[in-house]
C-alpha positions in Angstrom: -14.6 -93.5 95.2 -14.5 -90.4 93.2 -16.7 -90.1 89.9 -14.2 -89.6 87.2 -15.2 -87.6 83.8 -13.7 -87.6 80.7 -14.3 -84.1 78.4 -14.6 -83.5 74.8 -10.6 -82.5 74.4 -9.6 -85.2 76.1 -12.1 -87.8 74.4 -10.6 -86.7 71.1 -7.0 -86.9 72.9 -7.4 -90.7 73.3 -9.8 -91.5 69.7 -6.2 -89.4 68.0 -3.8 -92.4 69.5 -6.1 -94.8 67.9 -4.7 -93.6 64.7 -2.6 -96.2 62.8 -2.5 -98.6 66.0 -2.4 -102.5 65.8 -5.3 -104.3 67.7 -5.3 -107.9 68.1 -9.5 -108.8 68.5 -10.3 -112.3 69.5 -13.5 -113.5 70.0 -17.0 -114.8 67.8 -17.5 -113.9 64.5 -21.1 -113.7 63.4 -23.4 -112.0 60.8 -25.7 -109.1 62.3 -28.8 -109.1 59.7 -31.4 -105.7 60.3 -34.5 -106.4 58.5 -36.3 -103.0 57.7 -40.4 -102.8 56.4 -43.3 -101.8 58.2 -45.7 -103.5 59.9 -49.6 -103.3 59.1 -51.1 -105.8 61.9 -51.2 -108.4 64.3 -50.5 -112.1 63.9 -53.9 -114.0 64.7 -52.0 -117.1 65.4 -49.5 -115.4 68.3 -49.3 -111.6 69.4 -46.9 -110.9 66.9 -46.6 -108.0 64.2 -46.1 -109.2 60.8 -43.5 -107.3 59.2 -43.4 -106.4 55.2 -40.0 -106.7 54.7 -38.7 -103.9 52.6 -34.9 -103.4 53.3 -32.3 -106.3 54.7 -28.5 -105.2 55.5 -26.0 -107.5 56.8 -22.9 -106.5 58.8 -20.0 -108.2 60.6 -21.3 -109.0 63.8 -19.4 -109.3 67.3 -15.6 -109.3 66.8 -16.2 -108.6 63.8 -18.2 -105.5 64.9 -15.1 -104.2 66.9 -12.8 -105.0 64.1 -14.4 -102.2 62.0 -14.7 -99.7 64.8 -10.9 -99.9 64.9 -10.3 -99.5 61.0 -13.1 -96.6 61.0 -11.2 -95.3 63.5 -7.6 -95.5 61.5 -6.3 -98.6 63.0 -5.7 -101.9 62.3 -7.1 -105.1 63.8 -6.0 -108.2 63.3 -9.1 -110.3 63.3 -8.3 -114.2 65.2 -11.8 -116.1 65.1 -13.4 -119.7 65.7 -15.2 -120.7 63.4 -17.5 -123.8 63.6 -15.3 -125.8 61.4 -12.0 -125.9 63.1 -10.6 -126.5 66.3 -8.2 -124.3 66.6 -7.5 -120.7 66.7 -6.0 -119.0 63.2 -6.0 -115.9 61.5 -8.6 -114.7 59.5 -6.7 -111.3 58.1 -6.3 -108.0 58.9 -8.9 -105.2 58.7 -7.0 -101.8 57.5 -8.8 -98.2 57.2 -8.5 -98.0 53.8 -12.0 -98.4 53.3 -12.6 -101.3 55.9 -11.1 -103.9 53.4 -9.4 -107.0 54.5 -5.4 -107.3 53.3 
């Protein structure tokens, strides 16, 4: 089979039909937390580093994730989760571009 290969004009060809489209993303919703600090030595209890915390950001995590890669890409996703709570599929909003807010 061939090796296809996708160039700059034409990456920027299919990121401009993004624009303004309506995704449905379905899947797990979960919180991604990055933990930033330094580390100045070994556990003596396990070989681990101990880390100095000095920074935490949290950010939506797996659907979620996608979800904003849509709106930062001018589209709209339509975000349908399960959550630990309920049994059944529903709508959790819609994620628009203007500023990655949910309407």
């Amino acid at each position: 089979m061939a090796e296809r290969s996708l160039d700059l004009g034409a990456l920027q060809g299919l990121l401009a039909q993004v624009h303004e489209l309506k995704v449905a993303c379905v899947g797990d919703l979960m919180l991604d937390r990055y933990v930033y600090g330094e580390v100045s030595r070994i556990s003596p209890e396990a070989p681990i580093p101990v880390l100095r915390a000095r920074r935490t950001v949290a950010m939506p995590g797996g659907v979620g994730n996608v979800a904003r890669n849509v709106a930062a890409l001018g589209g709209y996703a339509r975000l349908r989760v399960n959550t630990a709570r309920r049994s059944s599929w529903t709508p959790r909003g819609v994620i628009s571009p203007a500023m990655g807010r949910s309407i």
